[in-house]
N, C-alpha and C positions, 0 to 999 in steps of 0.2 A: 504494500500500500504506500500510495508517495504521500509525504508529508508535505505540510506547507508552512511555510514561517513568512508573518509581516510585523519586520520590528518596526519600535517604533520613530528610530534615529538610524543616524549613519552608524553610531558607536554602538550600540544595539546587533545592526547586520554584523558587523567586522566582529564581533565576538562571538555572532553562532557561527560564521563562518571561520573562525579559528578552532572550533571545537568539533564539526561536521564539515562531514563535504556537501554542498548545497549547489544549483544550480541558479545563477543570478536570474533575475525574469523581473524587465523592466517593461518594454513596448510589446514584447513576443513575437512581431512581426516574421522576425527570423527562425524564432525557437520553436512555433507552432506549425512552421512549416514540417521541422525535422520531428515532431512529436506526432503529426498526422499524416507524415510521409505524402506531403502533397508535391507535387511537379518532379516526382521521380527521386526525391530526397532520401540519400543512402544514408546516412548517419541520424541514427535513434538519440530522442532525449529522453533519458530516463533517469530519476532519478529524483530525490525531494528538492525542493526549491524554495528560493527567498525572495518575494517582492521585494521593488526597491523603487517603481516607477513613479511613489508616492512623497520619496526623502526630499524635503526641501534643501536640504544641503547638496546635493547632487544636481538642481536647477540654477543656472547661473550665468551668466554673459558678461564678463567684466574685461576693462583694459585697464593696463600700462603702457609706457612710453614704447615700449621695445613688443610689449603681443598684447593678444587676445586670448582670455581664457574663457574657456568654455567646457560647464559641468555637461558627466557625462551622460546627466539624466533630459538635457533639454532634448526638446522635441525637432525633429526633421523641419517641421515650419515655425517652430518657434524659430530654428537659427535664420533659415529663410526670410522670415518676418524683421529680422534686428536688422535696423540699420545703421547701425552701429559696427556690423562686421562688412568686409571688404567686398564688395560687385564680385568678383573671379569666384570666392568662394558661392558665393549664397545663387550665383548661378548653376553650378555642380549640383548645389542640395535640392534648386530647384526646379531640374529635372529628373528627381530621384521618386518612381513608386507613382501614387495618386495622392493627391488632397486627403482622403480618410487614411492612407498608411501612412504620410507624413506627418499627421496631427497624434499616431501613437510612437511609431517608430522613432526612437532618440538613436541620438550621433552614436553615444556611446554601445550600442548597441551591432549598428551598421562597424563598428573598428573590430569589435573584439570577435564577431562573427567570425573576421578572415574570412570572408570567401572571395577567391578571387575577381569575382566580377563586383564588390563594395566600390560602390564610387564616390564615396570619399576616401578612397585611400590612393587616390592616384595626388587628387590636392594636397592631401597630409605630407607626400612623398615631397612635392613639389615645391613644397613652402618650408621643407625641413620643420614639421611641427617635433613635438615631443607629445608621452603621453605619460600621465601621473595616475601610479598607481597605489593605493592604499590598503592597509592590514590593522589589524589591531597594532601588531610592533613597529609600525613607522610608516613610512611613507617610500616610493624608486621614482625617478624620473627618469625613461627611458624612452634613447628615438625613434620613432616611427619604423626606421628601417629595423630596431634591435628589436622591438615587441612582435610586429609580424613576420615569423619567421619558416612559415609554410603557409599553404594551402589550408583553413581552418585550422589554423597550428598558432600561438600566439605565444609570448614570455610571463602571459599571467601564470601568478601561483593560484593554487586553488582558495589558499585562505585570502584573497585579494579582490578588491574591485575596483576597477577601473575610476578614475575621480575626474580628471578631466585633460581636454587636451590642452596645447599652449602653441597657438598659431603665432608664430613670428608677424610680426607688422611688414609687408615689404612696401616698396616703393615701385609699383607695379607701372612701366609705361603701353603696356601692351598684351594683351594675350589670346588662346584660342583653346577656343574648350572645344570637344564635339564629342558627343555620346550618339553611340553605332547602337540598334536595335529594330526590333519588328514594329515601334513606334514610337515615340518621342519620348516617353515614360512608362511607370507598371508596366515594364518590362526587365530581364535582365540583359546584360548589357552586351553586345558582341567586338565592344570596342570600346577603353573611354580615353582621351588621350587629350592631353592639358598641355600647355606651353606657352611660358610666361615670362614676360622681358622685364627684367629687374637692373640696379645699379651695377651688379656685377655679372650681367649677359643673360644668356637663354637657359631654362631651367626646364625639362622637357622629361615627363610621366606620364608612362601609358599601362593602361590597365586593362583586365578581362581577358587577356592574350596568354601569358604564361600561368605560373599559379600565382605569385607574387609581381607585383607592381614592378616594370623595368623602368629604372632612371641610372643614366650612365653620365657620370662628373666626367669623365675622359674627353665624350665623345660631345657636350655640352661644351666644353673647351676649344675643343677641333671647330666647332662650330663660333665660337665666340671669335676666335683666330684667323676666321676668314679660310675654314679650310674646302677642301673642295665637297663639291656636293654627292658624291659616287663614294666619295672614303666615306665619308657620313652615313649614307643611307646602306653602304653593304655593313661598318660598321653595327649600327640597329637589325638589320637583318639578322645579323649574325645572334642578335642575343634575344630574337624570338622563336619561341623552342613550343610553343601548344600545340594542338593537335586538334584533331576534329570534332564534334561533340553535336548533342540535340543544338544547339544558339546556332552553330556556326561552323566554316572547315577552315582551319588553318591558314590555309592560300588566300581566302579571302582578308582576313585578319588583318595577316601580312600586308594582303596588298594595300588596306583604306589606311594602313599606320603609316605605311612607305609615300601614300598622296600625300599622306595629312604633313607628312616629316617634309614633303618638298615643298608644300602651299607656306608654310613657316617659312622655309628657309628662302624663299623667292621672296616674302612680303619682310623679312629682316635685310635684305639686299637692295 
């Protein structure tokens, strides 16, 4: 029989989550798919669980000079709705799902999932966020790149939840989002691929294609350096590695990442 736990604080959860292994359930947007094996969903959730979509500590939208913090209970339209966070972002969010999934479905939720086609995780990539994660015994701040580190594979410990992320402030003069799918939203994604002109050059993360997000510092340089457009583009080839699947086949993938990678680099020129 699954149990159910609804503390009534953040220090409340972090302590029965120190004592049991519990399953976090904030939006379930995600977790009710794998609970009723709906759209072919191979990984079962089983197991007792701990509300949390209720913690006020976990809702929050705050800046500093240098980011944006953002708890990991706010909602898909809440972030959407602040404007207070940056156009690049709240565009991402705000072609993610429908209106009724974005008003349960929180950020937090969409990060810790891992699943390769999360599309906020191509932005998180792209902005160098960090993500803060909390225990009874303290607190880790780890980057985006060190917490997602498979396919539904993440660096949370079990006694831990997620707190929130910390979007670097950038100085954005340009960029280009475009989300690939069977239609504009509530869908998953066969493509989602971001690239954004900042102080110190192009910044370029694409998602839904391998199992984790590809962003290459290298090949962002090569490109910042004025290098040619063929070393570039067979470079990114070289480090798209998916395969074919119900979304999509590989080749096609390939090919809308390799337009999207020349329409950039033609409109940076």
């Amino acid at each position: 029989m699954v149990e159910h736990y609804r503390p009534k604080n953040l220090t409340e959860a972090l302590e029965w989550m120190a004592e049991r292994k519990l399953i976090p359930v904030a939006g379930g947007t995600d977790l009710m798919i794998r609970a009723r094996n709906w759209q072919g969903a191979s990984r079962a959730m089983k197991g007792d669980v701990v509300y949390i979509q209720h913690l006020e500590e976990l809702k929050f939208i705050t800046e500093t000079e240098t980011d944006y913090h953002i708890g990991a209970g706010v909602t898909q339209a809440q972030f959407y709705d602040c404007k207070l966070l940056p156009d690049y972002a709240r565009e991402v969010v705000g072609q993610m799902a429908t209106p009724a999934i974005r008003n349960a479905a929180t950020i937090g939720g969409n990060i810790v999932n891992a699943a390769s086609v999360a599309d906020l995780l191509p932005l998180l990539y792209a902005a160098d966020a960090q993500i803060v994660l909390k225990s009874r015994d303290g607190q880790r701040v780890l980057p985006i790149q060190s917490f997602e580190i498979g396919k539904y594979m993440t660096a949370r410990r079990e006694d831990e939840l997620m707190f929130e992320v910390i979007l670097p402030k950038l100085k954005i003069k340009k960029y280009l989002y475009k989300k690939m799918g069977q239609r504009r939203s509530s869908i998953l994604s066969k493509v989602s691929f971001l690239a954004i002109e900042v102080e110190g050059g192009t910044r370029i993360a694409i998602g839904a294609v391998n199992d984790t997000v590809v962003r290459s510092k290298e090949l962002e340089k090569r490109i910042n350096e004025g290098g040619g457009v063929k070393s570039v583009l067979d470079g990114y080839k070289a480090l798209l590695n998916g395969s074919d699947d119900k979304r999509s086949t590989k080749r096609y993938r390939e090919r809308v990442v390799i337009n999207l990678l020349m329409k950039w680099m033609e409109e940076k020129r």
